[in-house]
C-alpha positions as CSV (number, residue, x, y, z in Angstrom):
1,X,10.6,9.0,-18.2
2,X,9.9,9.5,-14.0
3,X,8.5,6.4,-12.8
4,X,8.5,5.1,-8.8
5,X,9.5,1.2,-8.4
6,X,7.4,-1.4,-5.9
7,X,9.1,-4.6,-5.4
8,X,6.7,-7.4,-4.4
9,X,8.5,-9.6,-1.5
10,X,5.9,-12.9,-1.8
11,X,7.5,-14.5,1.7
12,X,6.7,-14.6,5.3
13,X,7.9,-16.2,7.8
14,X,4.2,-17.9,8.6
15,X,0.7,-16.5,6.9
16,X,-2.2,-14.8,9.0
17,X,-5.7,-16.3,8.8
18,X,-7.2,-13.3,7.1
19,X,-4.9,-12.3,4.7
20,X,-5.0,-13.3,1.1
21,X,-2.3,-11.9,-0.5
22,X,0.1,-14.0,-2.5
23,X,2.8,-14.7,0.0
24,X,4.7,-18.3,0.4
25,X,5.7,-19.0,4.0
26,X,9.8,-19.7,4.1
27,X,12.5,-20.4,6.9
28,X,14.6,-18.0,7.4
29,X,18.4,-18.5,5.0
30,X,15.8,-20.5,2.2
31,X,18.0,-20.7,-0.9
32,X,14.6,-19.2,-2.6
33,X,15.2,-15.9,-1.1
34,X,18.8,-15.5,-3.1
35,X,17.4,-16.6,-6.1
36,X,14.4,-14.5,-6.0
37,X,16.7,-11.2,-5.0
38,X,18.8,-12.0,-7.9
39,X,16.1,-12.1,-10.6
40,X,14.9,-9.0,-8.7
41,X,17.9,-7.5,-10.2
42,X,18.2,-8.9,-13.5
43,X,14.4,-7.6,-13.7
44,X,15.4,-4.1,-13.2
45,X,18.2,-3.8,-15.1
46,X,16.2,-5.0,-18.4
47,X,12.7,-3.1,-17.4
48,X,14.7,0.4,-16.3
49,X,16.6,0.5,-19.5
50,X,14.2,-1.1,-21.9
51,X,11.6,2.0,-20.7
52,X,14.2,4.0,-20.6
53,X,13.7,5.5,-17.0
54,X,15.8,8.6,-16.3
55,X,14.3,9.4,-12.5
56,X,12.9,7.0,-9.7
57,X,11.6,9.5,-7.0
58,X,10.3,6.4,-4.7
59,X,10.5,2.5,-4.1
60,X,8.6,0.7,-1.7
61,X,9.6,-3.1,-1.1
62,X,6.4,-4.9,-0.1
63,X,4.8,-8.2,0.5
64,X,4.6,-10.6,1.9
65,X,7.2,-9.7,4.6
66,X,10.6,-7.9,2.8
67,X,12.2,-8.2,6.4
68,X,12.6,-12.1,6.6
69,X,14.7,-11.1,3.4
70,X,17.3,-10.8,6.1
71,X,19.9,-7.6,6.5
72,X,22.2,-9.3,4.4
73,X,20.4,-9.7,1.2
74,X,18.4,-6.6,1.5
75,X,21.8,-4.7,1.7
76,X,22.7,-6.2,-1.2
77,X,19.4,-5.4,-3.1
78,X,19.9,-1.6,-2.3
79,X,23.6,-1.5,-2.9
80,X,23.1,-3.2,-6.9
81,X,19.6,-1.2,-7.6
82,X,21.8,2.2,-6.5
83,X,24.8,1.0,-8.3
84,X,22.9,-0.3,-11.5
85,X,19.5,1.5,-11.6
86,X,19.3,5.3,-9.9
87,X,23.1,6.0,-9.4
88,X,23.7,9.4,-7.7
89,X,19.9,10.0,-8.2
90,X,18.9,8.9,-5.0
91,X,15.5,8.3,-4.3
92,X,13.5,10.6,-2.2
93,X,11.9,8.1,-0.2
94,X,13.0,4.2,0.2
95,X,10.3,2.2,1.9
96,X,10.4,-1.1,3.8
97,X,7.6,-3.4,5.0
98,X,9.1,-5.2,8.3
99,X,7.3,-7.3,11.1
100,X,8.5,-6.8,14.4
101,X,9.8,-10.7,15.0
102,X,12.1,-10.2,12.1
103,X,13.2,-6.5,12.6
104,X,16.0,-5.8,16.0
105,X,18.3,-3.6,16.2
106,X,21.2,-5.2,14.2
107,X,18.6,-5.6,11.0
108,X,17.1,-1.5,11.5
109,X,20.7,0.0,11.5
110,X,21.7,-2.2,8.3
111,X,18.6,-1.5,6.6
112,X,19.3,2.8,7.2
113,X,22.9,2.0,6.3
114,X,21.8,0.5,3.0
115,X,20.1,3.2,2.0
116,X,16.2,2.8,3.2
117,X,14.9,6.3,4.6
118,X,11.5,4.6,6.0
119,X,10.3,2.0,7.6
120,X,6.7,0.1,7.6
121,X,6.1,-2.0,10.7
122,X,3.2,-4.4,10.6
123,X,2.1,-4.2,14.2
124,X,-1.7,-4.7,13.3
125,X,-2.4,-5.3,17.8
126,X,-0.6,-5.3,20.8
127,X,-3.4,-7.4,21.8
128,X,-2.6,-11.6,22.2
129,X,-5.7,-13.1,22.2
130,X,-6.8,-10.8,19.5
131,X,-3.4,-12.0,17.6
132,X,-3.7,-15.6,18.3
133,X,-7.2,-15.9,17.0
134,X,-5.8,-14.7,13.5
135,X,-2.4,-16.6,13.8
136,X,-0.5,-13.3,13.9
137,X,3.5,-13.8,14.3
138,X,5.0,-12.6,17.1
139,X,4.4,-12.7,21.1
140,X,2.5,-8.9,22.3
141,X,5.5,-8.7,24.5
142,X,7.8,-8.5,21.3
143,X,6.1,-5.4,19.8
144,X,7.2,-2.9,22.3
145,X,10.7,-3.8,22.5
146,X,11.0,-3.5,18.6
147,X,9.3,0.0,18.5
148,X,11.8,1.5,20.6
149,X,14.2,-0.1,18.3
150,X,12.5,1.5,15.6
151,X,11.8,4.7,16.7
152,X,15.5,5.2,18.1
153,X,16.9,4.5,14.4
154,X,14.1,5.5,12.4
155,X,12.7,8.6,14.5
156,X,9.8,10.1,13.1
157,X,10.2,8.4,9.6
158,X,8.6,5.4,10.4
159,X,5.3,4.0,9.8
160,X,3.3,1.7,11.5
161,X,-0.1,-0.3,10.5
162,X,-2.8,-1.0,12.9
163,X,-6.0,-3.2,12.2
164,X,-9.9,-2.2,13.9
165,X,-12.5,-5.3,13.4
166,X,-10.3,-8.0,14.9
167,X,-11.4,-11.0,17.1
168,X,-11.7,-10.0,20.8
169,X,-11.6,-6.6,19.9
170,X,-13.8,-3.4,21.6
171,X,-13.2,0.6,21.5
172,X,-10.7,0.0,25.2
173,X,-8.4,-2.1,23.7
174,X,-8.5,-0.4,20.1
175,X,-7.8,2.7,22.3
176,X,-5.3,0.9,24.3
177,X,-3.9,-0.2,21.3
178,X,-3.9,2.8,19.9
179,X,-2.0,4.8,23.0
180,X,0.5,2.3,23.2
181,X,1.5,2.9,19.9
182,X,1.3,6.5,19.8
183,X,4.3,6.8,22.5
184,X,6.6,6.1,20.7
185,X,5.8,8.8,17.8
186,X,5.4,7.2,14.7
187,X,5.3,9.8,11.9
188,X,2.6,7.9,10.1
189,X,-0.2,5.2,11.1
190,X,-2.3,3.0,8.8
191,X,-5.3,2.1,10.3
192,X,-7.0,-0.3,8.5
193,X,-10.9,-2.3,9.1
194,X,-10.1,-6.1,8.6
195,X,-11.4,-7.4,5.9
196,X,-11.9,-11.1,5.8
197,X,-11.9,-13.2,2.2
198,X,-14.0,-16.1,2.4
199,X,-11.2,-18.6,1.1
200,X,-9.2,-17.5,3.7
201,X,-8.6,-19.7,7.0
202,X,-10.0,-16.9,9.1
203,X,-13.0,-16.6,6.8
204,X,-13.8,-20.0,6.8
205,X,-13.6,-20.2,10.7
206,X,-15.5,-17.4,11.3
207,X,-18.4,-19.1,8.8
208,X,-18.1,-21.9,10.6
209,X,-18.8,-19.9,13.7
210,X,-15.1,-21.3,15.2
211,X,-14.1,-17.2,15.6
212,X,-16.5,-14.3,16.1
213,X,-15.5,-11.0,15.0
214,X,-17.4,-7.6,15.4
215,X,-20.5,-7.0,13.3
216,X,-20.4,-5.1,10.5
217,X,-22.1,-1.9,12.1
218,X,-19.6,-2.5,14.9
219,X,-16.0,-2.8,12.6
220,X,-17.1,0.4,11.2
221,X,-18.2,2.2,14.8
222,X,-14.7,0.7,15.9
223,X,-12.9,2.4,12.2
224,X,-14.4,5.5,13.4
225,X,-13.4,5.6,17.4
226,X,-9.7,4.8,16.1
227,X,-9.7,7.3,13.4
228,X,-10.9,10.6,15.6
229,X,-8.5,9.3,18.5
230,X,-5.5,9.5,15.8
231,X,-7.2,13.0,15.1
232,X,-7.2,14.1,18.3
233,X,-3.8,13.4,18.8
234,X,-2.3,15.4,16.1
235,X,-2.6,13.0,13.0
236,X,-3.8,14.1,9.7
237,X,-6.6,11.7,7.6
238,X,-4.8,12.6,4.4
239,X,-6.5,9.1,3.0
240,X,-9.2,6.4,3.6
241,X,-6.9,4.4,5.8
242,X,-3.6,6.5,6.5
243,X,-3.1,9.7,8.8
244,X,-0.3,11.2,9.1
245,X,1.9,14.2,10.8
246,X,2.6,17.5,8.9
247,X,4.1,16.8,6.2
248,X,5.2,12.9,6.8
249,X,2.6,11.6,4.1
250,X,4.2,8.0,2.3
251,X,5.1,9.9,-1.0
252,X,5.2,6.4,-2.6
253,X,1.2,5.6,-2.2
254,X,0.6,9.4,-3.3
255,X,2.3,8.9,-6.8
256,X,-0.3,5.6,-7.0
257,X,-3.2,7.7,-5.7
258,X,-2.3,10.7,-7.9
259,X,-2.0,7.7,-10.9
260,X,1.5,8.9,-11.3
261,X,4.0,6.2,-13.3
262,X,5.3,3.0,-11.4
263,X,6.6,0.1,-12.3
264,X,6.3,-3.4,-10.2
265,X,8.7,-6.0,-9.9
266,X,8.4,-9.7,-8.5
267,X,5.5,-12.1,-8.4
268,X,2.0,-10.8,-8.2
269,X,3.3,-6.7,-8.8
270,X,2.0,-4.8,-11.2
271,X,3.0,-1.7,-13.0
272,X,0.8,1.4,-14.8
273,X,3.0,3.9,-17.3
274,X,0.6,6.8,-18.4
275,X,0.6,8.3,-22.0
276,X,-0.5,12.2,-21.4
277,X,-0.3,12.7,-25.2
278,X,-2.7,9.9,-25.8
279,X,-4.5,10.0,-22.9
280,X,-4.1,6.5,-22.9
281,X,-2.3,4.4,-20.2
282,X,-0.4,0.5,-20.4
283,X,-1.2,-1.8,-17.3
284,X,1.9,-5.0,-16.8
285,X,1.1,-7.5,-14.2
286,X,3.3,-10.3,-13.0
287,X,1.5,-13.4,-12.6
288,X,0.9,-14.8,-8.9
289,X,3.4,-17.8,-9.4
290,X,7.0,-17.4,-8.0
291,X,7.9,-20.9,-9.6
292,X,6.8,-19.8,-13.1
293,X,8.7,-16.1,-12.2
294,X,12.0,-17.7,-11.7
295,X,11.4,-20.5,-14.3
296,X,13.0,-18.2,-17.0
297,X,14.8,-21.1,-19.5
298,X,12.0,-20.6,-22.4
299,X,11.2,-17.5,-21.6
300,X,12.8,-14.3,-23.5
301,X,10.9,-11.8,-21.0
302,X,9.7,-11.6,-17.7
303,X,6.3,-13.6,-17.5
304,X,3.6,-10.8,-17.4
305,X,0.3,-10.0,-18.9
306,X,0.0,-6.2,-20.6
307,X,-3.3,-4.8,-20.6
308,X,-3.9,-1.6,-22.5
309,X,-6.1,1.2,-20.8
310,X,-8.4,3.5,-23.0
311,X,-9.2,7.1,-21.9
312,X,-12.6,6.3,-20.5
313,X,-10.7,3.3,-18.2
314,X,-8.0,5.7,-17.6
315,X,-10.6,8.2,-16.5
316,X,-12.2,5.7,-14.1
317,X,-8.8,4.5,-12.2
318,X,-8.0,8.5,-11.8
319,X,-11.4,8.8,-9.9
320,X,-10.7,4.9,-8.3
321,X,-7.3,6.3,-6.5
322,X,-7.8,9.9,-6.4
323,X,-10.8,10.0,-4.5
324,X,-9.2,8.0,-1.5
325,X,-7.6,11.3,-0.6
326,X,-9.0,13.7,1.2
327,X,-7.6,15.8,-1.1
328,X,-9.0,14.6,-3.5
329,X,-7.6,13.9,-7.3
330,X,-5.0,16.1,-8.6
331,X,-7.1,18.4,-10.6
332,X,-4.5,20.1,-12.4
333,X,-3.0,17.0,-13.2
334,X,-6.6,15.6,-14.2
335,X,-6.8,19.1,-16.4
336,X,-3.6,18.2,-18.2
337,X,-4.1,15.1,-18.6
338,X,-7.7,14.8,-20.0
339,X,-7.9,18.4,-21.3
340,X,-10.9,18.7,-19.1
341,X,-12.1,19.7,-15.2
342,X,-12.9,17.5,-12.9
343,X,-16.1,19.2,-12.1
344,X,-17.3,19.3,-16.1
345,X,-16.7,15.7,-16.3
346,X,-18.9,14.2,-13.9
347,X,-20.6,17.5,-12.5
348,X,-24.3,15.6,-11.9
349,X,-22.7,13.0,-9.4
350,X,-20.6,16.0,-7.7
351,X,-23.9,18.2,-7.1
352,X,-25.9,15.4,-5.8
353,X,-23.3,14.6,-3.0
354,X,-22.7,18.3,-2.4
355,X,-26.5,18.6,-1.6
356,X,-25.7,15.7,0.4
357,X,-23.0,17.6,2.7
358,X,-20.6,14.5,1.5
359,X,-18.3,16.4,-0.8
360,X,-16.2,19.4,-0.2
361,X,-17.3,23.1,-0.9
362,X,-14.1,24.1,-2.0
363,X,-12.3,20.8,-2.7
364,X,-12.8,18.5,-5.7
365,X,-13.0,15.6,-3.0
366,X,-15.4,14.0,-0.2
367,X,-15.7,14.9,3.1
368,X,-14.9,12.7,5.9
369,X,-18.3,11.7,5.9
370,X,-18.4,10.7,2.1
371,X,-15.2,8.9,2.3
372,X,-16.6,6.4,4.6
373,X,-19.3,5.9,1.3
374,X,-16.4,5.8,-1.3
375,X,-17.9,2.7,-3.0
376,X,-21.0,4.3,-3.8
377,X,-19.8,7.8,-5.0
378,X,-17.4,5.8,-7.4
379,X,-20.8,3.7,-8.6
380,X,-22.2,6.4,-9.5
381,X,-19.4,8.3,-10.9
382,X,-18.8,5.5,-13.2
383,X,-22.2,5.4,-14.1
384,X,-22.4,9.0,-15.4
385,X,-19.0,8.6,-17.3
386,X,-20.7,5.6,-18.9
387,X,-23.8,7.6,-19.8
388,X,-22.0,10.6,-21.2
389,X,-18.7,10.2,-22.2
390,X,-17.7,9.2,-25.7
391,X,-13.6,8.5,-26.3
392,X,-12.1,6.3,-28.4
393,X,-9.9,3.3,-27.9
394,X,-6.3,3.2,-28.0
């Protein structure tokens, strides 16, 4: 079996105000951060063989922050997972979440050494008042300093994530923003519209009218000015939130928007393996609870819950990813898989957005248009596979 590998890093070395992933903030050398690469490895080696994986054409380590892992222990990560997991099959693409605080030139040059072919920088704004009013790590000063790091040892294979919406915010400094970041040619940018949980320290300011951010209408008119800037200067949309140059697309996040086989390792990851033969598919998920992760002295397996996916649900998280791209879903994938066409499955929600002018003539996929209405093209997607499609359960 081919299946890609995401390891979930759950630490930072402090937490934004808007985000609400699971991540624990840590100093940097915590004794935590050994134990959890350690079990990282024991992990592996029981999942890899127990699935019997012969091919792992991408990792990604994610988080959290991977990079306040420290050079040390992520060189060790890389150097066991190649010696005990892929051996001489080498990966095609090696992925690495890093902030600029925790990334210089010492850490980027160990990381490439170990192995890692791609970097992921979280730069989000060069912007400070825009950073301070979400508690983002890292002085505005720092960020340029560390691209040049990153592009000098990373060049053109690195990718770097920018966020529209944020306090303070307007098109000049998005575009400002945006130019700054550009000069130093990243192969790949992430632009993403911040989205604010209401649990969340920053969504709980900005109810309590502490922090304004744009408007809704305005996050989205900002989404748009950053996105046909990145256009203009030579990067691809290829997704909802990632543009690329030729050919410099994350081949990790395609395999999950393709719902190709991965397998997820650490606190709050999660895994799908697809059955073709039984058009049926098997869904693991670590809980969101590092103590109960590494807590392993009455437990025979990894904590986890498994969660079995029928065709119809299988159908549904094809259409969920696939339909982020601008490509759309793999259709001869989709053909393959389901022993039917895209277009005969839900062919009344295709023709009502084609008379819209929001899905592609000669594409099974939206426009650029339709893609900014995802959520309601999948609504009614769904609805019509629940009208009209009978399958049985696994």
């Amino acid at each position: 079996m081919t299946a890609s590998l995401y390891i979930h890093v759950p630490f930072c070395a402090s937490i934004c105000d808007y985000c609400d992933f699971y991540s624990l903030a840590v100093p940097p050398g915590s004794s935590i951060l050994k134990s959890y690469v350690d079990q990282i490895l024991k992990d592996a080696k029981e999942l890899f063989g127990k699935l019997n994986v012969k091919y792992i054409p991408t990792v990604y380590i994610g988080g959290g922050t991977p990079s306040v892992l420290g050079a040390s222990l992520i060189s060790g990560l890389l150097r066991d997972l190649s010696g005990d997991i892929w051996g001489k099959n080498t990966p095609m693409e090696i992925t690495l979440e890093a902030n600029p605080e925790s990334c210089d030139e010492d850490f980027l040059s160990s990381c490439r050494d170990s192995g890692i072919s791609r970097i992921s920088l979280g730069l989000q704004s060069f912007h400070e008042p825009s950073r301070q009013a979400v508690q983002r790590a890292g002085e505005a000063g720092l960020l340029e300093e560390r691209l040049k790091a990153v592009s000098m040892i990373y060049p053109q294979n690195f990718s770097v994530d920018i966020i529209s919406g944020l306090p303070f915010q307007d098109e000049n400094i998005l575009h400002r923003d945006i130019e700054k970041l550009l000069a130093f040619n990243p192969a790949h940018v992430s632009l993403y519209s911040l989205s604010i949980g209401p649990e969340t320290p920053l969504g709980r300011r900005v109810t309590g009218g502490q922090v304004k951010v744009p408007s809704e209408d305005e996050a989205d008119s900002l989404w748009i000015k950053g996105r046909d800037i990145l256009e203009s200067c030579g990067y691809k949309q290829y997704e909802v939130s990632n543009f690329s140059l030729p050919r410099k697309e994350s081949l990790h996040n395609l395999r999950y928007w393709r719902m190709e086989n991965w397998l997820g390792l650490g606190p709050a990851a999660s895994g799908t393996i697809i059955n073709d033969e039984a058009k049926t598919g098997l869904r693991f998920t670590v809980p969101a609870d590092i103590d109960l992760w590494l807590d392993r002295k009455n437990q025979k397996d990894p904590p986890g819950s498994m969660e079995n996916l029928d065709t119809l649900t299988l159908i549904k998280d094809t259409f969920l990813m696939g339909f982020r791209l601008l490509e759309g879903p793999e259709a001869s994938l989709f053909q393959h898989r389901f022993n039917r066409g895209i277009e005969e499955t839900i062919p009344r929600t295709i023709r009502v957005w084609r008379d819209k002018g929001l899905f592609q003539e000669d594409k099974i996929a939206l426009t650029k248009a339709g893609l900014l209405l995802l959520n309601t093209f999948l609504v009614e997607a769904f609805q019509e596979l629940d009208e009209t499609l009978v399958v049985s359960s696994p």
